[in-house]
N, C-alpha and C positions, 0 to 999 in steps of 0.2 A: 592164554595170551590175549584173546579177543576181549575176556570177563575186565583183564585188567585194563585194557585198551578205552573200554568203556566208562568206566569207574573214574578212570582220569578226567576223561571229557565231560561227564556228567555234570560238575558243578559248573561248568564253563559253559555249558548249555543252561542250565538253569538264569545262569548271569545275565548273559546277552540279553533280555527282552529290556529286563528293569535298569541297565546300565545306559543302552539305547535309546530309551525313554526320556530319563534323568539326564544323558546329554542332548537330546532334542530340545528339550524345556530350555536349556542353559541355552541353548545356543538360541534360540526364540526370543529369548530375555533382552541378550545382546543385540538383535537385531531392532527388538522396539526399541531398546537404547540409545541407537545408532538415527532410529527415525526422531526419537525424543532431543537428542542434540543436534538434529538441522533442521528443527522445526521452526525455528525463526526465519531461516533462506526459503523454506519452503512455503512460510505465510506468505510470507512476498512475491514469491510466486503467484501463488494463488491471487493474491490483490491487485496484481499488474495484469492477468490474464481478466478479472473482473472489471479492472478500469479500459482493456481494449472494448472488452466487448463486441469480438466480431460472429459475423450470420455466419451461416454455414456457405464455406468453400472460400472463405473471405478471411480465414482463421491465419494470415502471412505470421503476424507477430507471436499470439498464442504456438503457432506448432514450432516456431525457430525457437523458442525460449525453452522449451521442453528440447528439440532436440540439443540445444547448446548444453544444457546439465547433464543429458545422457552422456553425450559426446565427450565430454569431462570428466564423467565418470567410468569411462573406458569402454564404453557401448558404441557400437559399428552400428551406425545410420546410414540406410537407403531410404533417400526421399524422393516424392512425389510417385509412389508408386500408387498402380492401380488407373494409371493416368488420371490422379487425383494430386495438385502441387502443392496441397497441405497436407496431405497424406505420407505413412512414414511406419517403418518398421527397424526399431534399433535390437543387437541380436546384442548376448555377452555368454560365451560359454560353446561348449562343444557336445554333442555325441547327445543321449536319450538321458532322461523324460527330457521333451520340451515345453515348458509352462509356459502360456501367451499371458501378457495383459493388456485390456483394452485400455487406452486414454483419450477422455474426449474433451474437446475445448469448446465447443462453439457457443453462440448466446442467440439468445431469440428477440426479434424485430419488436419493436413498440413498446419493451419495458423497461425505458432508463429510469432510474432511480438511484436517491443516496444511500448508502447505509445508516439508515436512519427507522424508528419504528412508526413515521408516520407520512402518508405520502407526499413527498417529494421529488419532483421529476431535476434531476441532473443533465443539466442543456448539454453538456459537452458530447453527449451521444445518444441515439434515437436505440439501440438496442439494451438489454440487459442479461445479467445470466438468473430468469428465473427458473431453471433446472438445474442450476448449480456445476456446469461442466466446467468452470473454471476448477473450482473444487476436484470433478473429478479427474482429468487429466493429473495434474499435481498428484494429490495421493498414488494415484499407480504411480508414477515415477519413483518416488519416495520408495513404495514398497520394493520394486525392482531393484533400483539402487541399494538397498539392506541386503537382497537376495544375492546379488551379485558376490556385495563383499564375503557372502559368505561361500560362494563357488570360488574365490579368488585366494581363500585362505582352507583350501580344499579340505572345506567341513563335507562338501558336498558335490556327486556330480550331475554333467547334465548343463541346458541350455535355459536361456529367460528371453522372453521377447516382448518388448513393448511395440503394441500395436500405437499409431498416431492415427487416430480415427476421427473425421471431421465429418460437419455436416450431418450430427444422431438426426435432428430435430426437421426429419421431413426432408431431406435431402439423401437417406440412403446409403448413406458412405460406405458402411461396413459391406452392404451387398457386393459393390464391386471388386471390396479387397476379398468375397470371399469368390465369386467368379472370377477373380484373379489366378486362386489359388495358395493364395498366402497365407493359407492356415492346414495346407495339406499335411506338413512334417508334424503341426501339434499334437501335443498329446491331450492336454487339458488348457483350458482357457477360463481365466479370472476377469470379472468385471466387478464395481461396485456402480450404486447411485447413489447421490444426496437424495433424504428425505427429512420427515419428520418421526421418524419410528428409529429403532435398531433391531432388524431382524434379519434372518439367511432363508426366513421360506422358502422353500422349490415352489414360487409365483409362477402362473402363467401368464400371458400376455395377448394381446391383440393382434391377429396380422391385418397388416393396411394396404391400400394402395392408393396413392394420389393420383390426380391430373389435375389438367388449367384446360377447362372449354372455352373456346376460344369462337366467337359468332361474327359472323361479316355481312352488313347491310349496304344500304346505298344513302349518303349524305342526303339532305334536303333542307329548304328554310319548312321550321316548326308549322307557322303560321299560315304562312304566303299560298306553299306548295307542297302540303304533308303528304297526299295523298301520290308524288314522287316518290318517297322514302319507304325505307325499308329499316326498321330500325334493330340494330344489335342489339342493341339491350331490351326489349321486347325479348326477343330469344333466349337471354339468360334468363330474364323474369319467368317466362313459360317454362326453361327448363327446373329454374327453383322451385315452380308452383309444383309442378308435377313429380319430383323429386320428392317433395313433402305429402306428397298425397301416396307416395311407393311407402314411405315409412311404418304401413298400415297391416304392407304384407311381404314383411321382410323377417327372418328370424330375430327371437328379441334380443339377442345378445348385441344383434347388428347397432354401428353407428355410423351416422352418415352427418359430415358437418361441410359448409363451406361457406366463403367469403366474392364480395363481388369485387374483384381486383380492379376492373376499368370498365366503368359505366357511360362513357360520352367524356365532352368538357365544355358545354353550353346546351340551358334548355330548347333554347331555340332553333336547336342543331339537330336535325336527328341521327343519331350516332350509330356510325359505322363501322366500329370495333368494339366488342364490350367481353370481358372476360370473365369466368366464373375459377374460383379453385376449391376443388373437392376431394376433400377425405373422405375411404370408405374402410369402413374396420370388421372384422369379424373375427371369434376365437380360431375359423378354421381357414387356413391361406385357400384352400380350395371356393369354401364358400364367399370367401372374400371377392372370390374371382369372377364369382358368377353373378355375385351382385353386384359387382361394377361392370358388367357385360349389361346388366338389363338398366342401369347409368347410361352406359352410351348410347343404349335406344331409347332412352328419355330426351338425350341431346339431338339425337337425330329426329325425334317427332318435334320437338321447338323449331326446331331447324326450319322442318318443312310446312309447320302452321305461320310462322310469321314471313315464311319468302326470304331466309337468312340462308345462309353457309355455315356452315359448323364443320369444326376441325379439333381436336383433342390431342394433347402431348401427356402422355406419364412419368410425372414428372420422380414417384417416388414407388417402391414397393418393398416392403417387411416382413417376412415371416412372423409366429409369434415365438414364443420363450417354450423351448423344449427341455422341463426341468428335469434332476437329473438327483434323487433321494439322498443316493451314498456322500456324493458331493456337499451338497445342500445339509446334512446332521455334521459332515465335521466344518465347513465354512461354521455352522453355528456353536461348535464346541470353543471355534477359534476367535471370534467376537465375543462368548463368553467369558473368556480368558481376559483378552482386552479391557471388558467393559464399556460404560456408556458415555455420553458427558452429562458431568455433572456443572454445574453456570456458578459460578459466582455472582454474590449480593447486584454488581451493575448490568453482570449476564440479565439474571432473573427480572429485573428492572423493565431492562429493555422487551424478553419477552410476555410480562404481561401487557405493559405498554399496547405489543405489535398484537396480541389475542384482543384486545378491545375494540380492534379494528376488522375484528372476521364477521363476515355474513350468517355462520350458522350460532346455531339456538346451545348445544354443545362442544365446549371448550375444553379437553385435555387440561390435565394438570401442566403444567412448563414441567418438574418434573419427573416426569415420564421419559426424557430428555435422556436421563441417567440410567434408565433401564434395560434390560434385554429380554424383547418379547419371547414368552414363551412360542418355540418349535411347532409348527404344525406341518401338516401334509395333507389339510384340510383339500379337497378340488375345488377349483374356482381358477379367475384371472383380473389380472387388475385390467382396465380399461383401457391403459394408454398401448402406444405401440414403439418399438424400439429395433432398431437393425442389427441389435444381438441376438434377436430371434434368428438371423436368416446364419452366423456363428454358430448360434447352438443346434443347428440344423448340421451343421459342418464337422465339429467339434465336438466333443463335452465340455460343458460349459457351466459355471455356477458364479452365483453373486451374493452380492449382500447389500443393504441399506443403512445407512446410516443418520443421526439425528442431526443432519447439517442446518434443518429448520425448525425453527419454535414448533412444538408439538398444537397439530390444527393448521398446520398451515399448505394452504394449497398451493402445488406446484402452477406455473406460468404466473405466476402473480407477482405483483410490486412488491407484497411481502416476504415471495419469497427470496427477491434481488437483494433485499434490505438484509434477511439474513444469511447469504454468500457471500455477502461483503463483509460481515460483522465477525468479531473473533465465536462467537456460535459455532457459523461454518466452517471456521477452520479446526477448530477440537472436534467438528462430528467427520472432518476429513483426516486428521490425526488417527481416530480411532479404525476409520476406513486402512486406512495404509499398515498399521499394525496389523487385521485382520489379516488382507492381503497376503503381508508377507511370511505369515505364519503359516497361511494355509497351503505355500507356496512351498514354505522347508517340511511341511507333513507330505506334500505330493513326491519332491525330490527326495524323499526317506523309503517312500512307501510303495514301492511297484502295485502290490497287492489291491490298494486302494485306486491306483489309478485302472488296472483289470476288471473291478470291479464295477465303475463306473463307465466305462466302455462299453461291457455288457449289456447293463442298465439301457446305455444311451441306444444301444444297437436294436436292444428290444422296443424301445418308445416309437423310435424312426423308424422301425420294419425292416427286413432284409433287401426288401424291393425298390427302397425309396431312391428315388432321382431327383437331385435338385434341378428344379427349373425355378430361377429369381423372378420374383414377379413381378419386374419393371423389364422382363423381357432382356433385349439383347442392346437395349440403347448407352448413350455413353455416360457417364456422368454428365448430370446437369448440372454446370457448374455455375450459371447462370440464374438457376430456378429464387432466387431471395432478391432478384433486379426488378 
């Protein structure tokens, strides 16, 4: 009885893998489908979040426009959390896996620009999106919303959560949603970036930490009665000077960049507030730590060579990108699938136009635009820093990049504002939200894979590791872009 028990089940066993498969795919298809017919409402989006163009914490319009299409699409919005009032978490669905995705909107100070491939500054606002978060907010929505309807037509179970994450760009957002706690139920966490490549490498990244030195003198006439004064900005000058003189014996990965926010406002004044703001970056949050430790006692020797006060707020801090292999090969199987953008004849146009205008010696084919870089797991990390690092500290986490920019083109730049506005950015945000939500119905299919990468994750971060954010226990700066 057992022989023939068996014999029965056997082809039904054989079945299951390749049927499960075959409706995985189908069901995938439908989902880009579903993204490919509202991708007109969803340019628009993107193009309205491009033309607010707000700094970070300041994102009122961007994060209501994202939550109003959740909200429509049957997503339960709780906002302002993390005592952040741009901030937001929409849920759709019940019980396990929980897949997060991040969305970010915000735009960076000093680069308005038209969609256009040659610089032209657009009076109507002093900011622009050259990181492309208009872009990426939108596409996760997009993807959610596909996932959704497919939990809603119970292909699949399980929860989706879009995160509303303001303030990536040196403002720290995500840190507080993850000291919040609002990522404790997940199981895995999606994010994408605009770039100018298409790739899912497991990148590493930079952890940061910001402040604003802040120095305090005593007024006096320049001329008359200098030798009354005590001048701030003497203080930040001393602490710049000698800041660039530490860059000598610092590890070399280290970067250390900053701006002098308020220098006086008459020469003949000697100024008695002058402000400095300082990024410090390094691959390891620990080392980051230490060398903005021996920062502050460059602040404090200015201090006390020129007769000033010196006082420091931190303003931001970042883990870096805790990448995560098993994640990272099928995010890439699932952009493969996708594919690239490929430009049309006014596309291509435009992007040589906008390459005639780069600094460097070597120019990318445009292109390149349409392809999907080969897989690595090469070590290394990109340079910049991003508050998904302190998520994938949290969570497992994976991402991917997408061609939202003419190939060569650098991120903070006018040209990169030129193409997040241009239909470019919105087919290399197309191709983001397909990835997404693909990689989304293989997590919700696949326990196994999600086990997998847990492990993974548990091994990278140590058994022992305790998060401590490295902006400490302050509150959001909600103010830090005034």
């Amino acid at each position: 009885m057992r022989h023939i028990i068996f014999l029965c089940l056997l082809p039904a066993v054989l079945l299951a893998q390749p049927y499960e498969s075959q409706n995985l795919r189908a069901l995938k298809e439908k989902s880009y489908a579903q993204i490919e017919n509202s991708f007109a409402e969803y340019s628009d989006m993107a193009q309205q979040i491009w033309a607010y163009a707000e700094v970070g914490y300041q994102e009122y319009k961007s994060s209501e426009l994202l939550q109003n299409k959740l909200k429509a699409a049957g997503f339960s919005v709780e906002t302002g959390v993390a005592d952040i009032p741009t901030a937001f978490v929409a849920t759709y669905g019940s019980g396990k896996p929980v897949i997060g995705l991040l969305a970010e909107f915000d735009a960076l100070p000093g680069l308005s620009q038209q969609a256009v491939p040659e610089k032209a500054v657009d009076e109507s606002r002093n900011a622009g999106h050259g990181c492309g978060h208009n872009l990426f907010g939108v596409g996760s929505v997009a993807a959610a919303i596909a996932v959704k309807e497919q939990l809603a037509a119970g292909n699949f179970q399980g929860t989706i959560k879009v995160y509303g994450t303001p303030a990536e760009e040196g403002g720290s957002g995500k840190v507080y949603m993850v000291r919040a706690g609002l990522f404790d139920e997940v199981d895995i966490v999606l994010h994408w970036h605009p770039g100018d490549e298409n790739t899912a490498d497991p990148g590493n990244s930079t952890a940061n930490i910001t402040a604003k030195f802040r120095f305090y003198g005593t007024s006096a006439h320049a001329a008359s009665r200098p030798e009354a004064g005590r001048s701030a900005l003497d203080g930040v000058e001393a602490m710049n000077n000698m800041a660039n003189m530490m860059r000598e014996h610092v590890p070399m990965e280290t970067r250390i960049h900053y701006i002098i926010t308020s220098g006086g406002d008459a020469p003949n004044v000697v100024p008695n507030f002058a402000e400095a703001y300082y990024y410090v970056r390094h691959p390891d949050p620990a080392e980051a730590r230490r060398i903005f430790e021996r920062l502050v006692k460059v602040a404090q020797g200015a201090a006390l060579g020129t007769e000033t006060e010196m006082e420091y707020e931190i303003i931001g801090g970042v883990y870096n990108l805790l990448p995560i292999e098993a994640l990272a090969r099928k995010m890439h199987e699932n952009l493969k699938e996708v594919g690239g953008v490929p430009y049309t004849e006014e596309e291509m146009a435009f992007a040589k136009a906008l390459q005639a205008t780069f600094k460097s010696s070597k120019i990318p084919d445009p292109g390149e635009a349409a392809t999907i870089k080969e897989f690595s797991v090469e070590p290394g990390y990109r340079g910049g820093s991003t508050d998904v690092g302190d998520v994938s500290w949290a969570v497992p986490t994976v991402g991917l990049r997408t061609a939202t920019y003419v190939p060569g083109t650098p991120g903070h730049s006018w040209q990169a504002v030129a193409c997040t506005g241009s239909s470019i950015g919105r087919k290399g945000m197309l191709v983001a939200a397909k990835a997404l939500a693909g990689m989304a119905l293989d997590l919700l299919s696949d326990q196994q894979l999600i086990e997998a990468a847990k492990a993974e994750w548990v091994k990278q971060r140590g058994d022992n590791f305790k998060y401590e954010p490295l902006l400490g226990g302050r509150k959001p700066a909600l103010d830090y872009r005034n």
